[in-house]
C-alpha positions in Angstrom: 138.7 167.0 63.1 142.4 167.1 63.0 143.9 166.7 67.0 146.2 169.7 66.4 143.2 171.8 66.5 142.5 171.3 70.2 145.0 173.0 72.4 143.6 170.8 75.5 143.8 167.1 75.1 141.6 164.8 77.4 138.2 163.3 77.4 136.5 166.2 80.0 137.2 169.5 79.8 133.9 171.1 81.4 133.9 172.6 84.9 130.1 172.5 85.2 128.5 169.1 85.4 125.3 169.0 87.1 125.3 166.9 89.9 123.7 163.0 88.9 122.7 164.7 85.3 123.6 162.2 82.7 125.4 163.6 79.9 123.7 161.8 77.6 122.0 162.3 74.3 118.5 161.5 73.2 115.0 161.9 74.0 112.6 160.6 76.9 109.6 161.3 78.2 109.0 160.7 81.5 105.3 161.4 83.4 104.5 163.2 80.7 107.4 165.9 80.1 109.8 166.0 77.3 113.2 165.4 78.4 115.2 166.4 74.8 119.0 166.1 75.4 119.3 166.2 71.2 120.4 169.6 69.7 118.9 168.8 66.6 115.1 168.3 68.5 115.5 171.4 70.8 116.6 174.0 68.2 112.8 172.4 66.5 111.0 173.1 69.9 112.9 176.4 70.4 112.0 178.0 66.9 108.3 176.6 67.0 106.0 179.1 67.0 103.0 176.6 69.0 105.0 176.9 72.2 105.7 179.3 74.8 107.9 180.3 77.4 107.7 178.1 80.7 111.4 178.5 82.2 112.0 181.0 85.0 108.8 180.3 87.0 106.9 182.1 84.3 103.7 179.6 85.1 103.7 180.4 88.8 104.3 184.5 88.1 101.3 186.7 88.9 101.5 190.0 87.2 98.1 191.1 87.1 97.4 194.6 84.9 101.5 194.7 84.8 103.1 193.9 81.6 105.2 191.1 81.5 108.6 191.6 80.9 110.3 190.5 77.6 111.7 187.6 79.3 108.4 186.3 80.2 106.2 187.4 77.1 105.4 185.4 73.8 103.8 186.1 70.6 103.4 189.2 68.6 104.0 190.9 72.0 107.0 189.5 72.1 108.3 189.3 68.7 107.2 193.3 68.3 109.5 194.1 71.6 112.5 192.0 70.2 112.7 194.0 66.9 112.4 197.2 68.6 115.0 196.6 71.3 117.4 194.7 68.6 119.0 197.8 67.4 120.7 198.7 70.8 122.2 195.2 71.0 123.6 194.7 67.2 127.8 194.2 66.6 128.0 197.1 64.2 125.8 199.2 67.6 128.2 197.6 70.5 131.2 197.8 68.3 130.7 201.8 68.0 129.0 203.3 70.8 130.3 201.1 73.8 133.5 199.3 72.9 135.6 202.3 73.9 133.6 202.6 77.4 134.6 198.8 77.8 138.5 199.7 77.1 138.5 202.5 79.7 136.9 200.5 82.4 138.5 197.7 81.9 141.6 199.3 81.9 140.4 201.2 85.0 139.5 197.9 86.8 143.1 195.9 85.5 145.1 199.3 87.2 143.0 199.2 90.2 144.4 195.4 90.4 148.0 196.1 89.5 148.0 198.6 92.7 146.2 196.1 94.9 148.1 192.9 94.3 144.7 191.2 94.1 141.1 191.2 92.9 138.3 189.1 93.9 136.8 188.4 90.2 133.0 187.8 91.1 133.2 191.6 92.2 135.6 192.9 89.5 133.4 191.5 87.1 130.2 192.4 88.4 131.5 196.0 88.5 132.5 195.7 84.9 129.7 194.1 83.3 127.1 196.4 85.0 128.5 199.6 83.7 128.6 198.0 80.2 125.0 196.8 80.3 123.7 200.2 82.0 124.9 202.1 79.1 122.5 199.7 76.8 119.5 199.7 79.1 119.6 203.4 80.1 120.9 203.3 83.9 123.3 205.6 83.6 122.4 208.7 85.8 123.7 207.0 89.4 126.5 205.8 90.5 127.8 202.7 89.1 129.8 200.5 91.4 126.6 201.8 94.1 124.3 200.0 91.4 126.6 196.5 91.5 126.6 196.6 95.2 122.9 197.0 95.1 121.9 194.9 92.5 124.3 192.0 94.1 122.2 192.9 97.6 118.8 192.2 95.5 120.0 188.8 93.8 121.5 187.9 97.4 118.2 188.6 99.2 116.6 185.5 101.4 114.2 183.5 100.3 112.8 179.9 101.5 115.7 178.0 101.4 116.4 175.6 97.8 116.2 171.9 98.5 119.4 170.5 98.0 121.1 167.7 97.8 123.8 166.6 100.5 127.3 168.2 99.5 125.7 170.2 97.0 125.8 174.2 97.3 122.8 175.4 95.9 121.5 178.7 95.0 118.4 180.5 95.3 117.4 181.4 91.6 118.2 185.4 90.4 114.8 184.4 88.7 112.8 183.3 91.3 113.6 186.4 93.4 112.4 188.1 90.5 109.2 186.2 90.7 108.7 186.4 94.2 109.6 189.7 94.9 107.2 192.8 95.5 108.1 196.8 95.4 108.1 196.9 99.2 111.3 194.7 99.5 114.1 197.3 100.5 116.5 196.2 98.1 114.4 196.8 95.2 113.7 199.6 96.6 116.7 201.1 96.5 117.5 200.1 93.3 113.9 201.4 92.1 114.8 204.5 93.9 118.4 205.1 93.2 119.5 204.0 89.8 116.0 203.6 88.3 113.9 206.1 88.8 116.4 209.1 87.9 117.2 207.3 84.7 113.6 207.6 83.7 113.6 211.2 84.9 116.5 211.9 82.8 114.8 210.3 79.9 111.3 212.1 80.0 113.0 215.0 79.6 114.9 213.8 76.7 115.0 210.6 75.2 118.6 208.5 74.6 119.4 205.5 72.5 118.9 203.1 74.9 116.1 200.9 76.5 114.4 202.7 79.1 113.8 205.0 76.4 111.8 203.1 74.3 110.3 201.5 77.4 109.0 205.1 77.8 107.7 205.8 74.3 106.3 202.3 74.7 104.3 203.4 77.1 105.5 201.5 80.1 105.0 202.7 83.3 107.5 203.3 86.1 107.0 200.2 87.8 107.0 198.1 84.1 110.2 200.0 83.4 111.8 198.8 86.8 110.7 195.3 86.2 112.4 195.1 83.1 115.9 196.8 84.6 116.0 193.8 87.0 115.4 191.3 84.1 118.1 192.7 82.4 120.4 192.7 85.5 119.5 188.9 86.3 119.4 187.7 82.1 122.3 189.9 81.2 125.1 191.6 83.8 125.1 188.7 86.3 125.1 186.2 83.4 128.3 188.0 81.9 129.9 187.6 85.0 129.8 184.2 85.7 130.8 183.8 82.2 134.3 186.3 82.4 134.6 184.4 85.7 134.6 180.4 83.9 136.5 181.8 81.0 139.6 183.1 83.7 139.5 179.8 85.3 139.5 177.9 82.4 142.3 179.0 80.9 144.9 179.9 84.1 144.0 176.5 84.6 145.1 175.6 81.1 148.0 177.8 80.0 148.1 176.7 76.2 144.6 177.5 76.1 145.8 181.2 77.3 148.9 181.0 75.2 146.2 180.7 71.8 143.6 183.4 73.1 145.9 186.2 73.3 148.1 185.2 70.5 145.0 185.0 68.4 143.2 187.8 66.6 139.7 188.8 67.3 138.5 186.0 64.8 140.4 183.4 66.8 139.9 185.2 70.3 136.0 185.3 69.7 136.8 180.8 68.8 138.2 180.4 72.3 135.8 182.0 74.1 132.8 180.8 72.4 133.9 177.2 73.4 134.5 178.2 76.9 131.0 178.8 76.7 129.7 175.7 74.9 131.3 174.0 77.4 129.9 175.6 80.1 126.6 177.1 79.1 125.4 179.5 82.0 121.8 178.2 81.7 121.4 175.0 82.0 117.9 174.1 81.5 115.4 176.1 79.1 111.2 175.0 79.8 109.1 175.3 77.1 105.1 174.6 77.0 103.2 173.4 73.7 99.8 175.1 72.6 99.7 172.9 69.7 101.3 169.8 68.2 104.7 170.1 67.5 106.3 167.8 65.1 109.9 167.1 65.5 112.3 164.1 64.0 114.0 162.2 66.7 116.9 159.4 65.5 115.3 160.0 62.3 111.8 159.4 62.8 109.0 161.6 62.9 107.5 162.3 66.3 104.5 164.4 67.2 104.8 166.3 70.8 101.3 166.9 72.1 99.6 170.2 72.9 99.9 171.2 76.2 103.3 169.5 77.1 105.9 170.5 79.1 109.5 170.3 77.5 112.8 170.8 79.4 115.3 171.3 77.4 118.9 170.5 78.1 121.6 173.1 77.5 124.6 171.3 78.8 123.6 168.0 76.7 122.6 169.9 73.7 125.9 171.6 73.3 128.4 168.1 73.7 125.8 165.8 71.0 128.2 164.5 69.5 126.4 164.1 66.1 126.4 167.8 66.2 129.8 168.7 68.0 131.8 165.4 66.8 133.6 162.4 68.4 135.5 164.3 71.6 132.7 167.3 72.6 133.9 167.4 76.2 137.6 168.6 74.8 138.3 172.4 74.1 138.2 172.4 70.8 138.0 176.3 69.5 137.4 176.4 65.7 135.5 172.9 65.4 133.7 172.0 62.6 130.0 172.2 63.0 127.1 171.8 60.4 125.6 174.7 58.6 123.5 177.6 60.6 124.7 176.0 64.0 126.9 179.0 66.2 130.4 178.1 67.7 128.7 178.4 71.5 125.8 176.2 70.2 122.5 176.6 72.5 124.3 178.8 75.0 122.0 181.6 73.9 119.1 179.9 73.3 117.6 180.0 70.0 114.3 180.8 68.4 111.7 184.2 69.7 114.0 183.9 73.3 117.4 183.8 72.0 119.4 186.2 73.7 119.5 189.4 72.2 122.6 190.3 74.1 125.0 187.9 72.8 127.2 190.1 70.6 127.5 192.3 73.9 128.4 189.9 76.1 131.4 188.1 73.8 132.7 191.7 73.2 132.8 193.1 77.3 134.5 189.8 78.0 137.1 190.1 75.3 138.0 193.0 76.2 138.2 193.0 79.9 140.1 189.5 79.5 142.9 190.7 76.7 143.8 192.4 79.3 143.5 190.9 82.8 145.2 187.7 81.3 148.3 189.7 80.3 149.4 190.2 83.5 151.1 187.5 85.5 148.5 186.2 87.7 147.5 183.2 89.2 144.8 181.8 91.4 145.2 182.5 95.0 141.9 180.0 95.8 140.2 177.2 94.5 136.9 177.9 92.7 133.7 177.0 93.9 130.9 175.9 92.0 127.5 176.7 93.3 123.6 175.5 91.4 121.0 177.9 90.6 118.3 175.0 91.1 115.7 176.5 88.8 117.8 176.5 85.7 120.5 174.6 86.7 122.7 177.6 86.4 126.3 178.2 88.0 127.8 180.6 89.7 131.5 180.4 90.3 132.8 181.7 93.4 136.0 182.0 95.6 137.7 182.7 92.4 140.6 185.3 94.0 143.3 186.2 91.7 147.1 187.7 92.8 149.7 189.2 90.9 152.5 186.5 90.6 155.2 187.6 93.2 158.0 190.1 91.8 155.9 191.1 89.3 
């Protein structure tokens, strides 16, 4: 690949490594788990049918007579659910029923900034990505900066403390509170109460195109519907954010990277952002368990995992392999050339029966919250923090407080 096409020379251009994770390639099994840093290998466990979900806690999840939710399910189950939710997350779908709600709020949020002087971006963002995503799920018959505040108070809600390593900041996972949590905890609670519960009201008395609504026909039942809201909060709005949030800092950090995103057209926009996040996948770490043997073809030899192995699957690695990526996959490189049927992100979605059905979504809210928050003349009035989501090792970037430059 030619160096022109890299507006960012320099060996390391990713904000997000995991602290003592080797950023190496390769396979190893280690007391029995498969430790697959190889695209290649993962995409085969990812789209194998004999294995099942195992990230998120999903193995340590009690949920009785309730129905999982989609995040947590497998097999016709799952694959029935996908299809029938897939229509509400499809470009053409985003592209005509929610891309002008995304103009007008982002153009509310950018004006709201303009008057202030300055924004914090976790909460701008939050804000921004939560009206978006309740339009798609449903949640739509409360308030919606109420629902951010509440939603952040359920994500934010004590747990046993993560181990940690010294001079680390961890996180307690947005999916282990999930797990962990029960319908008497006041924050969810209020979002049960609040935001949830009127949207089904709404929708029994006459069904939308969105997901609660099929949740309903489904036959899902209030507390099944509620579940699923919160998956979609912790999968999809809070994911969004920290990804509008890396894609700011990267490139105020790096103004030619700026200068090409909003010179660019959609084509080229989509390029940039798309190797902000290969760079910096949200998720980490995706867990698989085998129920049968899965063959795969590691360095070019055939290899056989066993039934009833654990897999963990590494997102960071997977997307810099450089026989995937090429020579320099730590540089910011929108545009590079990639073999057939692999995406410009590369496994930042996943792949296979989990791959995020909300992809499209997500690429389009940031775009076009970011055309227009990077116009303006801003700059970083903090340093960003990184903090570790320990169960997937996920970020979340923080302390990221933006001012208008002065005399603009």
């Amino acid at each position: 690949m030619a160096q022109s096409t890299c507006p960012i020379s320099g060996e390391n251009r990713r904000k997000t490594n995991y602290p003592g994770e080797s950023l190496a390639a390769g396979v190893e099994v280690i007391d029995g788990v498969w430790h697959v840093r190889d695209m290649n290998v993962a995409r085969e466990v990812l789209r194998s049918r004999d294995t099942t979900q195992a990230g998120f806690n999903v193995e340590k999840t009690r949920m009785g007579h309730i129905r999982p939710p989609i995040l947590f399910s497998d097999g016709e189950p799952h694959r029935t659910q996908r299809a029938a939710i897939a229509r509400y997350f499809a470009p053409k779908t985003v592209d005509a029923n929610y891309h002008e709600l995304m103009e007008t709020y982002a153009d509310q949020l950018v004006e709201e900034f303009r008057r202030d002087g300055v924004v914090d971006l976790a909460q701008m963002s939050m804000r921004y990505s939560v009206i978006v995503a309740a339009q798609v799920v449903g949640l739509t018959n409360s308030d919606y900066d109420a629902m951010a505040t509440r939603l952040n108070r359920f994500f934010d809600m004590p747990l046993a403390p993560a181990e940690s390593t010294p001079g680390r900041k961890t996180l307690r996972s947005r999916f282990e509170v999930l797990r962990v949590s029960s319908k008497a905890q006041l924050p969810m609670l209020d979002f049960h109460l609040r935001d949830v519960r009127p949207a089904i009201k709404a929708r029994r008395k006459e069904r939308q195109s969105d997901v609660i609504s099929h949740l309903i026909d489904a036959g899902y039942s209030e507390l099944e519907i509620m579940i699923e809201c919160i998956t979609y909060g912790a999968a999809g709005m809070v994911t969004t954010r920290e990804f509008i949030g890396m894609a700011v800092w990267q490139m105020l950090e790096h103004p030619e990277l700026r200068s090409r995103y909003l010179a660019g057209d959609k084509a080229e926009r989509y390029q940039v952002l798309h190797e902000v996040l290969r760079l910096d996948p949200i998720v980490g770490h995706l867990l698989r368990r085998t129920t049968a043997p899965v063959p795969v073809v590691v360095d070019g030899e055939e290899r056989t995992i066993p039934a009833g192995t654990l897999v963990d699957l590494y997102i960071r690695n997977s997307n810099a392999d450089p026989a995937v990526v090429g020579e320099k996959p730590l540089e910011h490189c929108p545009g590079r050339e990639l073999p057939p049927r692999v995406g410009a992100e590369v496994m930042s979605f996943g792949d296979g029966a989990h791959k995020c059905p909300g992809n499209s979504l997500a690429i389009q809210e940031a775009d076009v919250l970011l055309q227009r928050l990077l116009k303006l003349p801003i700059q970083l009035a903090t340093k960003p923090v990184v903090q570790w989501d320990e169960l997937i090792k996920g970020y979340e970037v923080r302390n990221i407080r933006l001012v208008l430059e002065q005399g603009a």
